[in-house]
C-alpha positions as CSV (number, residue, x, y, z in Angstrom):
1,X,4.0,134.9,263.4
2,X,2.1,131.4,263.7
3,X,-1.0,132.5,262.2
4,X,0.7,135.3,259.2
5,X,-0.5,134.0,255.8
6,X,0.0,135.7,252.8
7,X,-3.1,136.9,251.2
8,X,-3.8,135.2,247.2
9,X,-3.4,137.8,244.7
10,X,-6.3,138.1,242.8
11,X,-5.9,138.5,239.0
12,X,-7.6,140.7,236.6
13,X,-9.4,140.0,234.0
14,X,-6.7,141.2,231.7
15,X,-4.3,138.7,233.7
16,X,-6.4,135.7,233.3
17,X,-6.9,136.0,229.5
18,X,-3.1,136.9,228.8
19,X,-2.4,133.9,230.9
20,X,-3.7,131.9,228.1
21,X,-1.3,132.1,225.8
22,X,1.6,129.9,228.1
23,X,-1.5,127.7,227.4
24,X,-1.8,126.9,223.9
25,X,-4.8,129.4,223.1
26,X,-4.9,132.2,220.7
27,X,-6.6,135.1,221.6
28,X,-8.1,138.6,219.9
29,X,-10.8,141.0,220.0
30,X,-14.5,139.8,219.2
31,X,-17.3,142.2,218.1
32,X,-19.7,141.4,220.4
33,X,-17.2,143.2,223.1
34,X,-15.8,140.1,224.6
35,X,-12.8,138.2,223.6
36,X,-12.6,135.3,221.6
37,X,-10.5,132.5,222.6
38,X,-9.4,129.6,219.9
39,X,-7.2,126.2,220.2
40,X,-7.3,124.2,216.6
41,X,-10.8,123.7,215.9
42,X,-12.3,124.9,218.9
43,X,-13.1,128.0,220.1
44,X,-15.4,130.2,222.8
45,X,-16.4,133.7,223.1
46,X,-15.1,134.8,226.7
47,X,-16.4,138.6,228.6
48,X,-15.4,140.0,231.9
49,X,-18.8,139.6,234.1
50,X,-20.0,142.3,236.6
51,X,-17.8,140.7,239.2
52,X,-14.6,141.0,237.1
53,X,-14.2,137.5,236.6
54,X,-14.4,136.1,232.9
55,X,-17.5,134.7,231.9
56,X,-17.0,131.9,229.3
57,X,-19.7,131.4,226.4
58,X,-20.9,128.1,224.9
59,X,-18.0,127.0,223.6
60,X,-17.8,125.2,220.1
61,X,-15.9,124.3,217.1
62,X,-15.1,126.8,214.1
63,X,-17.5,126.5,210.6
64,X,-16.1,129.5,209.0
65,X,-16.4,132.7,210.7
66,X,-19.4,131.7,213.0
67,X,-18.8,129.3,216.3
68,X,-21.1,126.1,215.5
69,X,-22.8,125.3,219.4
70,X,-23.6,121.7,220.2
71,X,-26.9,120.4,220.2
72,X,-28.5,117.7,221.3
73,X,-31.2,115.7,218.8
74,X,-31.4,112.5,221.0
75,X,-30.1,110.4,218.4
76,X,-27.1,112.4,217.5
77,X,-25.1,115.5,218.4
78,X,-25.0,118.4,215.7
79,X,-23.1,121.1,215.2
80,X,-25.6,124.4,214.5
81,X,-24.5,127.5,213.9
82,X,-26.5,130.6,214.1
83,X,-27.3,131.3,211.0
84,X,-28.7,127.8,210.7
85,X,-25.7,126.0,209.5
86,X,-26.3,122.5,210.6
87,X,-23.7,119.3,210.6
88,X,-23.1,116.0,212.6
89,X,-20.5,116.0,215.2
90,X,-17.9,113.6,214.6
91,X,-16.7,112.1,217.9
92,X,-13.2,113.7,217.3
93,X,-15.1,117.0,217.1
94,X,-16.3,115.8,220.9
95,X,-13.5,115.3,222.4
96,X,-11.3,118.0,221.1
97,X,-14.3,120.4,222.1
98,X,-14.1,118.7,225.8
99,X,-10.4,119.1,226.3
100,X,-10.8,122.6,224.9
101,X,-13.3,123.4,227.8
102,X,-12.0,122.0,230.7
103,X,-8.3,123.4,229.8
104,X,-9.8,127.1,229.0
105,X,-11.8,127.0,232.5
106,X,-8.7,125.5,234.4
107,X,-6.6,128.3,232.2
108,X,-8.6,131.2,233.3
109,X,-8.7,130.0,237.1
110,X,-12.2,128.9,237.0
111,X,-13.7,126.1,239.2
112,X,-14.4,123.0,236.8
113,X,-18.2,121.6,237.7
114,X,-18.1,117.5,238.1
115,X,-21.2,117.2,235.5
116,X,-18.9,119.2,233.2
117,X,-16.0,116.9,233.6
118,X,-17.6,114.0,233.0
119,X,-18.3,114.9,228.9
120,X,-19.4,117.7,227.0
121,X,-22.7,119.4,227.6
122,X,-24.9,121.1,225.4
123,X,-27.3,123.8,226.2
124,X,-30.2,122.8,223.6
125,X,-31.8,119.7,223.4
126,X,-34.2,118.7,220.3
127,X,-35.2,115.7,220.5
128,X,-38.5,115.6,222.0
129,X,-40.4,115.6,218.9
130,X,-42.1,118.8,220.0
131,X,-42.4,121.4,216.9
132,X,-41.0,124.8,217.7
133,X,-40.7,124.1,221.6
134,X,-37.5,126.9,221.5
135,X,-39.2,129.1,219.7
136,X,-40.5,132.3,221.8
137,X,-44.2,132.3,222.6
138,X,-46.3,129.4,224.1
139,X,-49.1,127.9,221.5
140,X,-52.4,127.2,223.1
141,X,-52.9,123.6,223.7
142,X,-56.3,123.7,222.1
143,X,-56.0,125.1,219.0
144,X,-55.0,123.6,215.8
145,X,-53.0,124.7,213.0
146,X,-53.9,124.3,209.6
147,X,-51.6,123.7,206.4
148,X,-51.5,127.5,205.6
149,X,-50.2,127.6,209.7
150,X,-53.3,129.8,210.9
151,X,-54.7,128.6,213.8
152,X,-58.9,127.6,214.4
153,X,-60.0,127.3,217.3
């Protein structure tokens, strides 16, 4: 008929990640349950969300066995680790890490976000000069910390 249109098939998440091999990435099995996707330097931690569709981490480039995330210091980009393992991004680093993303989101099916395409983004930002503002627990504004790092009121 005029109006018959053949309904998408909807991959699995099974589908999407073995898909990524035509691509160029290497794939295998991470500990933390998800799969971990690599291309040369780069690589990202990826898990199927509740919806069935993959849910890619923070993507980043290889120091060792740990995937270094990029952070913002205002001045600079660094590559940190979570162990603490800390080094400058070298603008090579930046681009390979920005092709990696937007050809692992377009590889898995994902839609690709215009403030993603425009350069790489980074989830932490410390550059405001602001001791310990990531750290968990809010400091009273009042109080003062000595050398020893007890507070007096």
């Amino acid at each position: 008929m005029f109006f018959n249109r053949v309904k998408p098939k909807v991959l699995t998440f099974r589908e999407r990640i073995d898909s990524l091999a035509a691509a160029g990435f290497t794939t295998q099995a991470d500990a933390s349950g998800g799969v971990r996707v690599s291309r040369g330097e780069c690589a990202a931690v990826v898990k199927e969300g509740p919806d069935g569709m993959p849910d890619v981490g923070k993507a980043g480039i290889r120091m060792g066995g740990e995937i270094a995330e990029l952070v913002s210091a205002g001045y600079q980009m660094f590559l940190m680790t979570r162990s603490g393992r800390k080094q400058p991004a070298r603008a090579d680093q930046l681009h390979a890490l920005h092709d990696f993303t937007e050809d692992l989101r377009e590889g898995l099916g994902l839609e690709s976000l215009y403030n993603q395409g425009l350069g790489t983004t980074t989830a932490r930002h410390l550059y405001d000069r602001v001791d310990e503002r990531d750290v968990a627990g809010e400091k009273e504004a009042w109080r003062s910390v000595k050398a020893d790092g007890v507070y007096n009121s």
